[in-house]
Every structure is written in C-alpha cells, then in structure tokens.
C-alpha positions as CSV (number, residue, x, y, z in Angstrom):
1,X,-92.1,90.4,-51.1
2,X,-90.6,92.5,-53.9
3,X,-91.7,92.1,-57.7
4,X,-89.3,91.0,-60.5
5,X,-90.2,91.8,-64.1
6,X,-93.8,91.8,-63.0
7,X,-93.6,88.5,-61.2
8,X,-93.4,88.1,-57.1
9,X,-90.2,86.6,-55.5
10,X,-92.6,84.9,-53.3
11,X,-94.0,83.0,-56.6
12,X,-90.5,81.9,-57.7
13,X,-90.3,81.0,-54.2
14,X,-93.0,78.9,-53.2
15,X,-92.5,77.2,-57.4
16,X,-88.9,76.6,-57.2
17,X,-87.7,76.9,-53.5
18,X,-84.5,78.6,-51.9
19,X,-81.8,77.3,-53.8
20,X,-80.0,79.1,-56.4
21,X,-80.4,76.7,-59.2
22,X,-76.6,77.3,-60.5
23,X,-74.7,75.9,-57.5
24,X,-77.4,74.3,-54.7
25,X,-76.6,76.7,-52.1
26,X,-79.3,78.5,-49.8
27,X,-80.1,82.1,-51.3
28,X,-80.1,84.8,-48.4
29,X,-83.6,86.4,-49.5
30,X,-82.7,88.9,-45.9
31,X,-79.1,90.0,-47.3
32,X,-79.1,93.4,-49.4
33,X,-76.6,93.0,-51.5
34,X,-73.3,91.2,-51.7
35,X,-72.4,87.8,-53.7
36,X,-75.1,85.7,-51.8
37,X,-77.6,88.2,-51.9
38,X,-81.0,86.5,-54.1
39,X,-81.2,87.5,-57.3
40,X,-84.2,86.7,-60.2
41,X,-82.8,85.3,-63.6
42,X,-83.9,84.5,-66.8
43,X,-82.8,80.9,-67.3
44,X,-83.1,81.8,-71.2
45,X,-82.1,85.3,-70.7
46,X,-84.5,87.8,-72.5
47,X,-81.9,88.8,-75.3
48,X,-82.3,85.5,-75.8
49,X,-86.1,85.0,-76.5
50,X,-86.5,83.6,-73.0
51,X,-89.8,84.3,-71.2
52,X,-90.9,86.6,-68.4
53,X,-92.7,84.0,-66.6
54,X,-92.7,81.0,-63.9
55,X,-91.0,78.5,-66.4
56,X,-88.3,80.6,-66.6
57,X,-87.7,82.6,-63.6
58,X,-85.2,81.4,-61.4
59,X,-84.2,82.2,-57.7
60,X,-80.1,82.6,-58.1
61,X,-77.2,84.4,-55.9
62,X,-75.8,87.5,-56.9
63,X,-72.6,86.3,-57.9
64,X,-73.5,82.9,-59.7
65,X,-76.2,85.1,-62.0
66,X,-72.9,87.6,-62.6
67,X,-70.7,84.4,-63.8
68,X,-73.7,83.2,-65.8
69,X,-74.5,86.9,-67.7
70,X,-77.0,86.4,-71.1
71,X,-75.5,82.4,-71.5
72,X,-78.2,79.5,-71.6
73,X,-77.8,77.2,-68.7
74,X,-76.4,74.5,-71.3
75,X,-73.2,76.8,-71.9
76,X,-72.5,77.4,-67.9
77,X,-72.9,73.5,-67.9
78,X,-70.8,73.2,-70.5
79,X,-67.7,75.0,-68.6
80,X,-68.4,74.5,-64.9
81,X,-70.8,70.8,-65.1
82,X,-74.8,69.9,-64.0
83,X,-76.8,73.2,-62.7
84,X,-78.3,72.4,-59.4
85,X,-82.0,73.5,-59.5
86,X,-85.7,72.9,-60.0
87,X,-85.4,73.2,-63.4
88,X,-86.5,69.8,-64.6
89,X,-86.0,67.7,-68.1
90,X,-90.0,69.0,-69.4
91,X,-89.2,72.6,-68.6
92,X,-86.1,72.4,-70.0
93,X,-87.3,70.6,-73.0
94,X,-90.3,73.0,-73.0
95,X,-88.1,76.1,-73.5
96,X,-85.1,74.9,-75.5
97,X,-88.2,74.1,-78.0
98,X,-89.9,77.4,-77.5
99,X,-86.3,78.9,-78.0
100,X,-85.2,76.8,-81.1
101,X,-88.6,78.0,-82.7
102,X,-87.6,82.1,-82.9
C-alpha cells in the first residue's frame, strides 16, 4: 500500500480501521479519486503543531478531509456535531495537551 508522510496506509489501517473518522462511512481504499476516494489527515493538521505519526493519522474520504481543511476536529464538531472515528478520549486528551503546550 501507498505511503503518506512517511507512514503506510496499511498502518493507519490495521490502527484505526476503514472508516473515515468524520462521518462513519466505509472509505473506498480501490477508488482513485472522487469524494469517497481515502484520503490521510492530520487530525491536528501540521500548520497546527499536529504530529506526523499513528496518534494522529487518520483514514478520511476525500470530500469530508476538503470540508474539514487545517480546523481541529473540535471546530468541525462544533458546526456539524460528534466525529465518528477511532479517535478515542486518551488520544484526544494526549494531543490537545501536546497541542496546548506549543
């Protein structure tokens, strides 16, 4: 499988599953492009201080990273409710910490 900023998809996979953590759905990891196509994101985006590594890698469609852009996951919760995904209370805790702290 292909790389992502260093990292293989198949490592975000086997971590965090199929599902694109912003809406629940099943990410087409075949399709090439296109709104469902997979997609890696930063769930603390880098120009945010987030980290290039399993905590906060995420498997996401296309279109739902688009909506999201550089935001934390609190904001897109903020305006469109709970994020769907693997990314549970410690890690979050964990990086909003690690965030707060730059």
């Amino acid at each position: 499988m292909a790389q992502h900023y260093g990292v293989n998809v198949q490592e975000i996979v086997n971590r965090w599953g199929t599902t694109c953590y912003l809406c629940g759905e099943d990410v087409d990891l075949d399709a090439p492009h296109g709104p469902k196509a997979a997609n890696v994101d930063h769930m603390i985006p880098l120009s945010r201080g987030g980290p290039t590594d399993l905590t906060n890698l995420r498997l996401v469609h296309y279109a739902c990273n688009l909506h999201k852009h550089t935001s934390l996951v609190s904001a897109v919760e903020a305006t469109t409710g709970p994020v769907l995904d693997g990314f549970n209370t410690i890690d979050r805790q964990l990086a909003e910490a690690r965030h707060a702290q730059r």
